[in-house]
C-alpha positions in Angstrom: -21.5 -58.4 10.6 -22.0 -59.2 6.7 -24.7 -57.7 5.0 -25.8 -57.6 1.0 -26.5 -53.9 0.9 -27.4 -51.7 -2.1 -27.6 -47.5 -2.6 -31.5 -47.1 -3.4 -31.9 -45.3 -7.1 -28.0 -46.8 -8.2 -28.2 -49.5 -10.6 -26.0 -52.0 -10.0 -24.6 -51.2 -6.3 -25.5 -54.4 -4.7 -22.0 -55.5 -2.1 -21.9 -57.6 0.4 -20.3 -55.9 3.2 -18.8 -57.1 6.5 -18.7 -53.8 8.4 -22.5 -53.1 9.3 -22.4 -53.3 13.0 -24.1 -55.8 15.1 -27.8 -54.8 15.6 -28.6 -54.4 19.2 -32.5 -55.5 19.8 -34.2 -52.4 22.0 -36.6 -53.6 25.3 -39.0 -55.2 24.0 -37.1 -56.6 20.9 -35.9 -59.8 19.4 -32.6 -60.8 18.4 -33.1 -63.2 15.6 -29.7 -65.0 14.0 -30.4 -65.4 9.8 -30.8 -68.9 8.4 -31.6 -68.3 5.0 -33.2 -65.4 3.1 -35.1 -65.5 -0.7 -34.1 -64.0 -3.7 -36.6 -62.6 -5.8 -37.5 -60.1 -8.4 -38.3 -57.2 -6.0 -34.1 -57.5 -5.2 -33.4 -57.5 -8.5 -35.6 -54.6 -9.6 -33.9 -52.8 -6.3 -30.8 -53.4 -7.6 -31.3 -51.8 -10.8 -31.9 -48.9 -9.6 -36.1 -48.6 -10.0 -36.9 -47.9 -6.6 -36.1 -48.9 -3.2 -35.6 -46.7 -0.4 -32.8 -46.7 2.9 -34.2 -46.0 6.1 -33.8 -42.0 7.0 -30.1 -41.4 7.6 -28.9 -44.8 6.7 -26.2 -44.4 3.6 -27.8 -48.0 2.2 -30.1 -49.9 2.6 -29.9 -53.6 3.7 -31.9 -55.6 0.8 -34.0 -58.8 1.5 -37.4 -59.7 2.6 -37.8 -63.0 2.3 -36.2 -64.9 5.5 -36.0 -67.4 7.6 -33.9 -66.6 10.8 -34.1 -68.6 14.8 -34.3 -66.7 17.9 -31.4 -65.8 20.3 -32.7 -63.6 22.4 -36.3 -62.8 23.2 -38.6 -61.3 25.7 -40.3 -62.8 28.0 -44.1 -63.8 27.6 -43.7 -63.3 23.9 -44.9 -66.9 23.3 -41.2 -67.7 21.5 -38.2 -69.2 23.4 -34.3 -69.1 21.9 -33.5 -71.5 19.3 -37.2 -71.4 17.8 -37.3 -70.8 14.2 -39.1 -67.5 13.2 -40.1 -65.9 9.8 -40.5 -62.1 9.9 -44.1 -60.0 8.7 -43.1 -57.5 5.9 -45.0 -54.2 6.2 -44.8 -51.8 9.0 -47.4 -49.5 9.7 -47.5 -46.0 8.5 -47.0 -43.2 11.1 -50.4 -41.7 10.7 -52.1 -45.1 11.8 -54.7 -44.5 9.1 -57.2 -46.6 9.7 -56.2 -50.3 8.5 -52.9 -50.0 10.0 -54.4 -49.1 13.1 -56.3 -52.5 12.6 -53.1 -54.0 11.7 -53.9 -54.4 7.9 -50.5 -52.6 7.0 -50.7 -54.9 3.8 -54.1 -52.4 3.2 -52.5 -49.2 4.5 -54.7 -46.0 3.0 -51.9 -43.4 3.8 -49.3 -44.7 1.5 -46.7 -43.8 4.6 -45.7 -47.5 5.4 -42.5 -48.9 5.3 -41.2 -52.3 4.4 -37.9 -54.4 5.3 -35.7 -54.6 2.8 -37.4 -52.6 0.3 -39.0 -49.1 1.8 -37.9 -47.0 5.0 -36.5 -50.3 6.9 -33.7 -52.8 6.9 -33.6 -56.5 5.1 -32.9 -59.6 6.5 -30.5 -60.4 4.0 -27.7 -60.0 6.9 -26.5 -62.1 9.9 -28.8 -60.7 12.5 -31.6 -58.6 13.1 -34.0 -57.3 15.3 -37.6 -57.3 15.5 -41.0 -57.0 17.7 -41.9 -60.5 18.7 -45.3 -58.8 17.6 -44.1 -59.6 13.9 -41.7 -62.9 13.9 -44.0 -66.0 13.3 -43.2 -69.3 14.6 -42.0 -72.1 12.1 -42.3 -76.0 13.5 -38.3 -77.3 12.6 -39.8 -79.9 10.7 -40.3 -77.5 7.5 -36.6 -76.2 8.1 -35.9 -76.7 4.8 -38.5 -74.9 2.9 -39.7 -72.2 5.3 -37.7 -69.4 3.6 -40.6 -70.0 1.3 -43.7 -68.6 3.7 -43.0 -64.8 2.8 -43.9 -65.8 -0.8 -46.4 -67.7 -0.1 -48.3 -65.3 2.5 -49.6 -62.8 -0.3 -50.4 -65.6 -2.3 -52.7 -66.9 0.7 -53.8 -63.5 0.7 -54.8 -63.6 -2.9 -56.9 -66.6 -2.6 -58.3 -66.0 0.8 -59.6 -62.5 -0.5 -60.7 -64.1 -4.4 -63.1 -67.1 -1.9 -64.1 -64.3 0.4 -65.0 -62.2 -2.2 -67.5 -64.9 -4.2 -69.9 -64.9 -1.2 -71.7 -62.9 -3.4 -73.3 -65.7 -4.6 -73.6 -69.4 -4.9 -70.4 -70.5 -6.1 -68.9 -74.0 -7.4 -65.4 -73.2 -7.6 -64.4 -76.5 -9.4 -61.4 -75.1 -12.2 -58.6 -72.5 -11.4 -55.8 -71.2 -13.9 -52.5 -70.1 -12.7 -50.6 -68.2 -15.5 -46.6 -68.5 -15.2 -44.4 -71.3 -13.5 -42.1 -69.1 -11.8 -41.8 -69.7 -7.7 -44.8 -67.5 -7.6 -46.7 -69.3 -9.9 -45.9 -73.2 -8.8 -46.9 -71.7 -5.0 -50.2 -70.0 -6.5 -50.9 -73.9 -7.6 -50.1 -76.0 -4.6 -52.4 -73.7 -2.6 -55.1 -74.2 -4.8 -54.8 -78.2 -5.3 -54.8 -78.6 -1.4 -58.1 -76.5 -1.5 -59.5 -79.2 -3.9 -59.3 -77.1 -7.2 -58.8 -79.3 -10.3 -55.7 -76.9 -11.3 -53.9 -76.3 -14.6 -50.8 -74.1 -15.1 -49.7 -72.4 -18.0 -46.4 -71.2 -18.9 -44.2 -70.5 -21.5 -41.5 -72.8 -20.1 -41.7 -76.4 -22.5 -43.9 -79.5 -21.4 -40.4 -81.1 -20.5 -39.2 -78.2 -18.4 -38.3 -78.9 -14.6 -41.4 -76.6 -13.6 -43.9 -78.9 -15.7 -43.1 -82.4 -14.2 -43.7 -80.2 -10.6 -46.8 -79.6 -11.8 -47.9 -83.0 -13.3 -46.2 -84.5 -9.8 -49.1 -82.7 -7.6 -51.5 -83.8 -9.7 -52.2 -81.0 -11.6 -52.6 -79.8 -15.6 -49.7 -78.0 -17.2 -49.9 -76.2 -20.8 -47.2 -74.2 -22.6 -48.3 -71.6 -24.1 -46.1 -72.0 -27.1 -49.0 -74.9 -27.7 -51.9 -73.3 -26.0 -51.5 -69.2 -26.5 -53.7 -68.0 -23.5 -56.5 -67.0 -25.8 -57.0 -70.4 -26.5 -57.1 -72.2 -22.8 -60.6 -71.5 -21.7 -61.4 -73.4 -24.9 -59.1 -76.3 -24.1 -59.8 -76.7 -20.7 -63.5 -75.3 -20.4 -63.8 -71.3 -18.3 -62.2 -71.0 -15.0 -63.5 -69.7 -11.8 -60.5 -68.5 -10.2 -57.2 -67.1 -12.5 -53.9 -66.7 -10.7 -51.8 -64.1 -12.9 -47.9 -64.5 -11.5 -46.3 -63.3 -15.1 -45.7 -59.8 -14.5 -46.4 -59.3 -18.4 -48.5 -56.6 -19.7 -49.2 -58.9 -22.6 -50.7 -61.5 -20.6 -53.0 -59.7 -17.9 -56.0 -58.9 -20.3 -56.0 -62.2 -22.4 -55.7 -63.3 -18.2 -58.9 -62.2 -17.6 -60.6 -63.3 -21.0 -60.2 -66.9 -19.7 -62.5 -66.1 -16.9 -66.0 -68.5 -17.0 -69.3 -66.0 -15.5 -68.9 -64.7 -12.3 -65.0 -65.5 -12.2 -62.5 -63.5 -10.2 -59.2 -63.2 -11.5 -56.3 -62.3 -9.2 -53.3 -59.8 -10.8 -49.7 -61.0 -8.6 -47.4 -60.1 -11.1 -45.9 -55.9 -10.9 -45.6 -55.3 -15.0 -42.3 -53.5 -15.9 -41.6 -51.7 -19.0 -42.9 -49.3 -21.5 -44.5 -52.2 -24.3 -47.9 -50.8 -25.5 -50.7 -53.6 -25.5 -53.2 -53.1 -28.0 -56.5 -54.1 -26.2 -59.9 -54.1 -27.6 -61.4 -51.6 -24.1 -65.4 -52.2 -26.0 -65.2 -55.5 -25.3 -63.2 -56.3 -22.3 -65.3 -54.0 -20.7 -68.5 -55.8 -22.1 -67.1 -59.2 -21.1 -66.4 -57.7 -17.4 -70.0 -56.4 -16.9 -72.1 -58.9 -18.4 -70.1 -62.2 -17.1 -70.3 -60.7 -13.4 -66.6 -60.9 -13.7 -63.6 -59.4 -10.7 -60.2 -58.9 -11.0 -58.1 -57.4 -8.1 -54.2 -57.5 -7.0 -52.4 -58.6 -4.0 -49.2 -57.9 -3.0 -47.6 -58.4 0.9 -49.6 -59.8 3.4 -50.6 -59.6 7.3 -50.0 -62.0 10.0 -52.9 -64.5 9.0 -51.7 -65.1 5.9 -48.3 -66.1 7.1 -49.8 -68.4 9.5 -51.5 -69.8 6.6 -48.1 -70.1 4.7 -46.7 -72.5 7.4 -50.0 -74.3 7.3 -49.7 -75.1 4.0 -46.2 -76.3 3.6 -47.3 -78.7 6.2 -50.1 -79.8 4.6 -48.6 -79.8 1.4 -45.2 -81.5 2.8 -47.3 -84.3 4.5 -49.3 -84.6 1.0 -46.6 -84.3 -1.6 -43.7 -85.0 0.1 -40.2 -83.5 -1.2 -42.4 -81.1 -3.6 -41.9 -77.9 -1.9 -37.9 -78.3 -1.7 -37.8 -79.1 -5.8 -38.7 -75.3 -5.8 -35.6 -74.6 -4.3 -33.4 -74.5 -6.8 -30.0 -73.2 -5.8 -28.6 -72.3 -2.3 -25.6 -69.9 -2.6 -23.7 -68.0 -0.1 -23.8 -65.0 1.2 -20.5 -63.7 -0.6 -22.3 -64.8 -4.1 -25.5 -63.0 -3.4 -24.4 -61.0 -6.8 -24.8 -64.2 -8.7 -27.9 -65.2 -7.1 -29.4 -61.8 -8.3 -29.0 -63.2 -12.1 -31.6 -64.1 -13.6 -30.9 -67.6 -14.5 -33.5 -69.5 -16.4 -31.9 -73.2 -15.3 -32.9 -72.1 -11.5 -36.4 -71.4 -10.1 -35.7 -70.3 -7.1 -32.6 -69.0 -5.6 -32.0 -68.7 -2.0 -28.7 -67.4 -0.1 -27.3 -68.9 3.2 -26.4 -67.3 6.2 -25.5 -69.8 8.7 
């Protein structure tokens, strides 16, 4: 079958193979035929080499971990039937079953030891089939076909906000104004989910006020800034102190001024994995004084448990039947799977780039 495999540690060894033999789902296993599978920085960074790591004895590794796949074969009593359409979990637990994978909180795990498809220790989806414990697939309604490939990005995102509302039961809290720094796919995700919980939402970016990721934002309703307008120092005095701020940059430059826009008692949530070896200069006194005295939180998410992917699918629903056609403007560029190096480019035209399998 054809795969888009790369050589953990190589730079550049991405190829799309048609040799890697059929998978052949175990008892208890699903057999799950690839629709569609994301392309996103993590493949990228793979790609070049930073990290990544092929299951033990495997000369590559198969990348991809953003998917959307339907079921061929599956056992019975698994609540799935053939021809349902199926997104896989991420995380795996480690072998130690420290304590939050043994509570299936992988997405937590304490021993380091997990393993992750497409990135650490397992197989991607970026291939025509795979196989998986029904214990891991979720179910997709075929209405949101079109977007779905979008819930793995969306789950730690859910995560993110879930943890950030959670979290400010510390107190009595009127969450009215929320910040989401960058208009990548992240970013525009990090913003729907906070408009459908109510949030009067404004997203800064350094993309231009007539860029393709703006009128998204201005379409649901929400605030956009560019920051060659508004530098981020400046938006909590535009647009008044936010409760919540969604950081999906990934620049080092941009997560302390990030949580300087924080009103008292705000909780800002880091998304973006900073690369590179910039120094920041950064005033430690008086973050640190800000921190403490305003009550303030920040904390990261990255991957997600089940939950949060059933929260996904909820919330393309929602945000389908709310804003309809929004969620496939995100969608960029569909490619297939013999271009999957071009849909590894970074490509500032495209937001989102996804490849096809079927």
């Amino acid at each position: 079958m054809r795969a888009v495999t790369v050589h953990p540690g190589q730079a550049k060894s991405l190829h799309v193979r048609e040799d890697v033999p059929d998978p052949r789902p175990a008892d208890g296993e699903a057999l799950v035929r690839v629709l569609e599978a994301g392309v996103c920085g993590t493949d990228a960074e793979i790609d070049m080499g930073l990290y990544g790591e092929a299951p033990a004895g495997a000369p590559y590794l198969i990348l991809g971990h953003e998917n959307l796949g339907v079921v061929e074969r599956i056992p019975e009593g698994s609540g799935l039937a053939p021809g349902d359409l199926v997104v896989s979990t991420v995380r795996r637990p480690c072998p130690e079953r420290c304590r939050a994978c043994a509570d299936e909180q992988q997405d937590l795990c304490l021993s380091g030891h997990y393993t992750e498809r497409g990135i650490k220790g397992r197989h991607g989806f970026m291939s025509d089939r795979y196989t998986e414990s029904p214990h891991y697939l979720v179910h997709v309604p075929a209405e949101l076909r079109g977007v779905a490939v979008l819930v793995e990005p969306l789950s730690f995102i859910e995560k993110g906000i879930e943890q950030a509302l959670r979290f400010q039961q510390r107190l009595a809290w009127d969450v009215r104004r929320a910040l989401v720094l960058g208009a990548g796919p992240v970013g525009l995700l990090a913003s729907l989910v906070l408009r459908l919980r109510g949030l009067d939402v404004t997203v800064a970016s350094r993309e231009g006020a007539d860029a393709a990721e703006a009128r998204l934002v201005e379409d649901a309703g929400m605030r956009y800034a560019a920051l060659s307008a508004i530098p981020v120092d400046r938006l909590a005095a535009a647009f008044g102190p936010f409760e919540i701020v969604f950081e999906a940059t990934g620049a080092a430059a941009v997560v302390v001024p990030a949580m300087a826009t924080l009103g008292l008692d705000g909780v800002c949530i880091l998304s973006g994995v900073t690369g590179g070896t910039d120094e920041v200069a950064v005033d430690v006194a008086s973050w640190n004084r800000e921190m403490v005295l305003g009550n303030r939180a920040v904390f990261g998410t990255v991957n997600a448990m089940r939950r949060h992917f059933e929260a996904g699918v909820r919330d393309l629903s929602a945000a389908q039947a709310r804003f309809s056609g929004w969620m496939d403007r995100i969608i960029t560029r569909r490619l297939p799977v013999a271009e999957a190096p071009r849909a590894l480019q970074r490509d500032k035209s495209q937001i989102k780039s996804v490849l096809q399998f079927d």
